[in-house]
Each structure stands twice: as structure tokens, then as C-alpha cells.
TIKOLGU-665673 format. One record per residue (C-alpha): residue in one letter; x, z, y. Coordinates in Angstrom, 2 decimals. Example, Ala and Ser with C-alpha at 12.3 -4.5 7.8 and 13.67 -1.06 7.14 Angstrom:
residues 2
> A  12.30  7.80  -4.50
> S  13.67  7.14  -1.06
***
This chain:
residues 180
> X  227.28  -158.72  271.14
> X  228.71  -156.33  268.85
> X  227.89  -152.58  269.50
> X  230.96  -150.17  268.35
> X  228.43  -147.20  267.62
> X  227.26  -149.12  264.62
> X  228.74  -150.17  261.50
> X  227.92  -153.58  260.04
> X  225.75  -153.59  257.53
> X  227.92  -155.31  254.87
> X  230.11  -152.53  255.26
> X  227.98  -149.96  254.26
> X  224.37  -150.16  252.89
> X  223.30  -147.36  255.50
> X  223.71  -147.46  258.59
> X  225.50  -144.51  260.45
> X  225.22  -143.32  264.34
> X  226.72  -140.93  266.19
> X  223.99  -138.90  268.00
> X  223.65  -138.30  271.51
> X  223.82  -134.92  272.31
> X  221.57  -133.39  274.97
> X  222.70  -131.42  277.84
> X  221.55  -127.84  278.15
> X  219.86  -128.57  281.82
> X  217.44  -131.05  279.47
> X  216.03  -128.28  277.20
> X  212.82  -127.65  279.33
> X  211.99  -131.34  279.32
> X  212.67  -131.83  276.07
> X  210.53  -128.97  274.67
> X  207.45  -130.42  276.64
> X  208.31  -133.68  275.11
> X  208.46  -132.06  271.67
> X  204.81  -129.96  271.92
> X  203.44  -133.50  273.36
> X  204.33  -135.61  270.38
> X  202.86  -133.05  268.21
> X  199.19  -133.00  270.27
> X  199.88  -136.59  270.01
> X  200.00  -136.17  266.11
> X  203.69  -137.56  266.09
> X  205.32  -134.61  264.31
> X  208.69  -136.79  263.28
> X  209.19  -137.42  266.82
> X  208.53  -133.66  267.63
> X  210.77  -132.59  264.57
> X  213.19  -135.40  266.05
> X  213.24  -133.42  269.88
> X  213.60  -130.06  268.25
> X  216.67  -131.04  266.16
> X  218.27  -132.31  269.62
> X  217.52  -129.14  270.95
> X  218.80  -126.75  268.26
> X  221.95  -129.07  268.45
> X  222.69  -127.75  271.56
> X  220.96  -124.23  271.43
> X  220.22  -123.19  267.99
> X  219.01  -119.84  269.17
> X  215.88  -121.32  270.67
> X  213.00  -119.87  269.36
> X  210.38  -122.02  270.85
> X  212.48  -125.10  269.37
> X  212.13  -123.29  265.85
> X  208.74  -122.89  265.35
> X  207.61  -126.34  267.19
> X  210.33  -127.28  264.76
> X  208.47  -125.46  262.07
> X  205.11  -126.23  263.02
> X  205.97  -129.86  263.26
> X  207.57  -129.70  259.38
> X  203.96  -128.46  258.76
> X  202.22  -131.19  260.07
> X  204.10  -133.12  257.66
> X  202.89  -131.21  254.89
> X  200.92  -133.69  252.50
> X  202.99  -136.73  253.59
> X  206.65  -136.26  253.63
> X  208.45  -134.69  250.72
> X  208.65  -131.62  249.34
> X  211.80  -130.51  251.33
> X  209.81  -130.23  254.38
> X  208.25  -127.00  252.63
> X  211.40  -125.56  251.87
> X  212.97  -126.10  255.26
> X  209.93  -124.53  257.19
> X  210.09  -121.55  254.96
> X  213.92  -121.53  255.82
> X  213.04  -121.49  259.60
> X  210.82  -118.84  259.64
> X  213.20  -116.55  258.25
> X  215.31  -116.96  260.90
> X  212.50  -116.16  263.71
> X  214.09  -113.27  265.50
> X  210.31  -111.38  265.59
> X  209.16  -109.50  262.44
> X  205.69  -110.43  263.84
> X  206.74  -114.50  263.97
> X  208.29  -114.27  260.94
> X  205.44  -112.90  258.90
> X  202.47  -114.87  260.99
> X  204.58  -118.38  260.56
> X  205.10  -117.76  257.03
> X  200.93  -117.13  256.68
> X  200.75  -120.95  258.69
> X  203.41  -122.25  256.11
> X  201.36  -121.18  252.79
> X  197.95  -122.07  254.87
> X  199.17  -125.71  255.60
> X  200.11  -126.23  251.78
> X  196.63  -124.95  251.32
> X  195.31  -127.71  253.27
> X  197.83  -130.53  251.80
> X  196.75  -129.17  248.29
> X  193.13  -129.31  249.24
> X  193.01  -132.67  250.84
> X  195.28  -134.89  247.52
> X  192.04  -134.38  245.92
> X  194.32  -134.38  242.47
> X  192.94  -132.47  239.31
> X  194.15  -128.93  239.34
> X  194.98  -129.05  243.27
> X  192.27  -127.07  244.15
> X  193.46  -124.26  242.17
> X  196.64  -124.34  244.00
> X  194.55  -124.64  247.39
> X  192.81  -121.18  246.53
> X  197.00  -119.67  245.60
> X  198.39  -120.74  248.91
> X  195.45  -119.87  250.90
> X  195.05  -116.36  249.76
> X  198.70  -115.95  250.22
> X  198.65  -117.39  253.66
> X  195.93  -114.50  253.76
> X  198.11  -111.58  252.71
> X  200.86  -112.83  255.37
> X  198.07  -112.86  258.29
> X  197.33  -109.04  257.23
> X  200.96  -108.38  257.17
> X  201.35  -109.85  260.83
> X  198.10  -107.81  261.74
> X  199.42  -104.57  260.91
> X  202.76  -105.34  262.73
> X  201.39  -107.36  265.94
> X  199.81  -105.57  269.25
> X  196.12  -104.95  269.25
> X  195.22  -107.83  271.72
> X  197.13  -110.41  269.33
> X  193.92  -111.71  267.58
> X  195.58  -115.05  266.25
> X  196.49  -113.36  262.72
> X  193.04  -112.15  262.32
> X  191.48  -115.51  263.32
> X  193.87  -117.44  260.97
> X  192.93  -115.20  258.25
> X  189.11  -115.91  258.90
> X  189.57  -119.23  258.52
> X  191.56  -119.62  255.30
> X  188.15  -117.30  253.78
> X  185.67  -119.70  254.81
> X  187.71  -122.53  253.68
> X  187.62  -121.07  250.47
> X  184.16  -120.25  250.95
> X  182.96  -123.43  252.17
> X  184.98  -125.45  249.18
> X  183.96  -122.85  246.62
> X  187.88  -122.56  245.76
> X  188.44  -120.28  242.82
> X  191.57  -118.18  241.11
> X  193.32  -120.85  238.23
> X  191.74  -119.47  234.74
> X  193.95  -117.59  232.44
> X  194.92  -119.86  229.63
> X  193.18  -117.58  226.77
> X  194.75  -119.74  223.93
> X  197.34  -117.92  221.77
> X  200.88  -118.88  222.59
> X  202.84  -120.39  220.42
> X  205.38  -119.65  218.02
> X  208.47  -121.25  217.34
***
């Protein structure tokens, strides 16, 4: 049976469908759907749901930063765009205090994708993103209500991680440069 929503392979060596939109009275279910897959520890799926969404509402801020978080979960696994894109998304956060805090998750995540490839020099980098992440969480601090604790408690964590792995600062190269 031949299905007119997909091209033949010998035609073209990737395969190309047309997506099915959702409707707007599906949103709700959707998002529940989305923050499942990523409990679940399914964040392509959840990235997957949140694209739909945003196809149909791109305003939706609880789309973006599952959206974002999800792209975070990714972090150590998928390539290096995924970075780049949740960095992009957080910009767009229509709260200073969103913007800044999600921006502290985004640097802490690479912290924890640097820290876990075990390569030589990675835990240098850990220690960079982490204390980064760091300076975000105090930004959100300063800008979020008193009772918001999440910025402080994020912060916490990224200095006992460092504590706890003994990250340190990369050492100044203190050979001469040199001339050409």
C-alpha cells in the first residue's frame, strides 16, 4: 500500500514528512505529555512535544523552557548544537528572572557533561562552566522575590560539586609565547 505522505526512498536518500500540526485545544495535554517524557528520562520525545507546541503557539513559555530543559538533558550525548539552541531559548524567556536562572542551568548542565566524559582537560572546563552557572544563579538572586530559593539552592550545589571533585581554575600557561 503506498502512503502519499512519503517519498520513496529511491527518490531521495532522506526521507521527508509533512508534520501534523496540533490543535490549540491539545496544548494542555501535550505539555503534561512533554514534562512526563522528561521524568521518564526521554528528553527527544519531550523536545519532540515542545516543538509541536511552539508550532502552534510559539509564545508558550512553559513549552520553552521544558523545551530548554529537555535540550539540557541532552547535554553530553547529542551534539553540540543542542548548547547553542538552549542558550538561544533562554534569551527569548519573557522574565529577566527566567532568563538569567535558565542560563545558570545551561552553563551548570555543561558542567556536568564536562565532568562526567572523564576526558583529559574536561575537568578544567567543569570548574569554567560551573562557576559561571554560579555567577548567573547570583544574578537571578538579586533579581528574583525573596521566597524564590531555587537560585540560591542551584548555586549551592554547583560549590559542593566543585568541592566534592576538588575542581580547580585551568593553570595559566607560564611559557613565553612565541614569536613569529
Amino acid at each position: 500500500m503506498h502512503n502519499p505522505t512519503v517519498m520513496n526512498l529511491q527518490e531521495s536518500e532522506t526521507q521527508q514528512f509533512i508534520l501534523k500540526p496540533l490543535s490549540r485545544d491539545g496544548i494542555d495535554a501535550a505539555m503534561r505529555k512533554a514534562e512526563h517524557y522528561r521524568l521518564l528520562n526521554q528528553p527527544d520525545l519531550a523536545e519532540s512535544i515542545c516543538r509541536d507546541i511552539l508550532a502552534v503557539d510559539p509564545e508558550n513559555q512553559q513549552a520553552l523552557v521544558v523545551l530548554l530543559l529537555a535540550l539540557t538533558d541532552q547535554f553530553g550525548r547529542a551534539a553540540s548544537v543542542a548548547a547553542k539552541h538552549a542558550r538561544e531559548i533562554a534569551t527569548t524567556l519573557s522574565d529577566e528572572y527566567q532568563r538569567v536562572y535558565y542560563m545558570g542551568i545551561i552553563h551548570e548542565r555543561q558542567g556536568m557533561a564536562s565532568l562526567r566524559s572523564g576526558l583529559p582537560g574536561t575537568d578544567f572546563d567543569a570548574y569554567e562552566w560551573y562557576t559561571e552557572a554560579m555567577e548567573y544563579y547570583e544574578r537571578a538572586e538579586a533579581i528574583g522575590e525573596r521566597t524564590n530559593i531555587d537560585a540560591r539552592l542551584r548555586w549551592n550545589t554547583c560549590a559542593r560539586i566543585i568541592m566534592m571533585y576538588h575542581l580547580k581554575p585551568r593553570p595559566q600557561d607560564e611559557r613565553e609565547p612565541m614569536l613569529e
